[in-house]
C-alpha positions as CSV (number, residue, x, y, z in Angstrom):
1,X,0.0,0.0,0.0
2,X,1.1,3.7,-0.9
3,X,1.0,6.1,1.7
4,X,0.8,10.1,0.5
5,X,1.5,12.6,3.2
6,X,0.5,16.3,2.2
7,X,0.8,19.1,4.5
8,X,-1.8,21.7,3.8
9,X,-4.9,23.4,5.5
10,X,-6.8,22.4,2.7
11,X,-9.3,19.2,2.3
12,X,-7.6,17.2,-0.6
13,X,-9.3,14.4,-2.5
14,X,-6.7,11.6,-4.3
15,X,-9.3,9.4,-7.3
16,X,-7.8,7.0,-9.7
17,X,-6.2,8.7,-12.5
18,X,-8.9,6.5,-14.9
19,X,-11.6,8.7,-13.0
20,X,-10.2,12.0,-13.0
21,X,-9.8,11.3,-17.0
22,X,-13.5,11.0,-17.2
23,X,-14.5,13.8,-14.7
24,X,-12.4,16.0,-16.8
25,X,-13.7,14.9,-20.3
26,X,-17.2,15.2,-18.9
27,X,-16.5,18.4,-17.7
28,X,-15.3,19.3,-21.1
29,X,-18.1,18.0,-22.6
30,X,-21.3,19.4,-20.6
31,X,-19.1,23.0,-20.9
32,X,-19.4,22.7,-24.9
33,X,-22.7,24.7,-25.4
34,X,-23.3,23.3,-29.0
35,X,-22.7,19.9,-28.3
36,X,-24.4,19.6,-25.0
37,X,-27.5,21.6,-28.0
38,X,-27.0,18.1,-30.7
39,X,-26.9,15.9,-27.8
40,X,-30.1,17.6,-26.0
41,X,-32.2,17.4,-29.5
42,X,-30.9,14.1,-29.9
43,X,-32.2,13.1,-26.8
44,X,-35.8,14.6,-28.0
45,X,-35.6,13.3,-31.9
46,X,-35.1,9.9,-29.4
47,X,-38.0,10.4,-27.7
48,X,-40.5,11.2,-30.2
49,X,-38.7,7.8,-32.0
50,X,-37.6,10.4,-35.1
51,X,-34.2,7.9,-34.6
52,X,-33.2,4.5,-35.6
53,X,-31.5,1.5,-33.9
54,X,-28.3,0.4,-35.4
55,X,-30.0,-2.9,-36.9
56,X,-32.5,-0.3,-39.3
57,X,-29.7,2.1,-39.9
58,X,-27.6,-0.6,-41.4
59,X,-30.2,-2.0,-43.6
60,X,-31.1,1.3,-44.7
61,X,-27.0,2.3,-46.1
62,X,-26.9,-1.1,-47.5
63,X,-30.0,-0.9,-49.7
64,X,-28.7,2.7,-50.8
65,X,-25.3,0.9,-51.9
């Protein structure tokens, strides 16, 4: 086991590198106005089923070939 001494009057949280990745790229992402806009209207195209599973998409590009 590790053992990380800090000196400092400050709370300090230590994550797994693996999760501070994430936390940062989500960070990035829900900061990016316009795609947080395509994923929102996504999310509603979803809902009203304006979208199509993979399975329908496929068939679709194939039959365009």
């Amino acid at each position: 086991m590790s053992t990380i001494t800090i000196k400092s009057d400050k709370p300090v949280v230590v994550i797994p590198a693996e999760e501070y990745d994430s936390l940062r790229e989500t960070i990035a992402i829900l900061s990016d106005r316009r795609l947080m806009n395509d994923i929102r209207r996504a999310i509603k195209e979803h809902e009203e089923g304006k979208s199509l599973d993979f399975e329908e998409f496929w068939r679709r590009e194939m039959s365009e070939a």
